[in-house]
N, C-alpha and C positions, 0 to 999 in steps of 0.2 A: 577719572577723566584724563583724558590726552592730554600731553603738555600745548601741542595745535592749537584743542580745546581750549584747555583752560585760560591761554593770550588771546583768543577770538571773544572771551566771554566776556561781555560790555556789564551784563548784573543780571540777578533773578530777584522776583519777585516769591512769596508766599501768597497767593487769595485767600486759601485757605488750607486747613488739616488736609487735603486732599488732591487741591490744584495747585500748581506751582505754571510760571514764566518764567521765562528767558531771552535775552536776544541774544544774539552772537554776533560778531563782521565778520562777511562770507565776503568770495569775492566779487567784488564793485556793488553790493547792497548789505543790508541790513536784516536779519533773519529773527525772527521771534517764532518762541517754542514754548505751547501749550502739555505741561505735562498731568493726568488726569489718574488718579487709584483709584479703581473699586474693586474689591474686594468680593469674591467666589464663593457662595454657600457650597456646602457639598452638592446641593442637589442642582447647582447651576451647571456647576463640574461633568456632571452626569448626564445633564441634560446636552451637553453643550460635545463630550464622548460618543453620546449617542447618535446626534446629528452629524458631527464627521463621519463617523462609521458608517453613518446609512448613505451619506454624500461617494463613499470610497464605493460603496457596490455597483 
């Protein structure tokens, strides 16, 4: 994290193994940041390759 960052950061939260919050002071408000993992079987991977691909032609 930036040093910017890291004075702008008011606190984060944990929800859970997977979602995490944040707010930060931006200027003249207040910013909250939902952050979300999930996690890519191969065959999402693949699938997800495929449809860029067909989107580029």
């Amino acid at each position: 994290m930036s040093p910017a960052a890291a004075n702008a950061l008011i606190g984060w939260q944990p929800v859970s193994s997977r979602i995490m919050t944040a707010r930060f002071n931006s200027k003249g408000r207040k910013v909250s940041i939902i952050q979300c993992y999930a996690q890519l079987t191969m065959q999402m991977k693949r699938q997800r390759k495929h449809s860029t691909t067909h989107c580029k032609q």
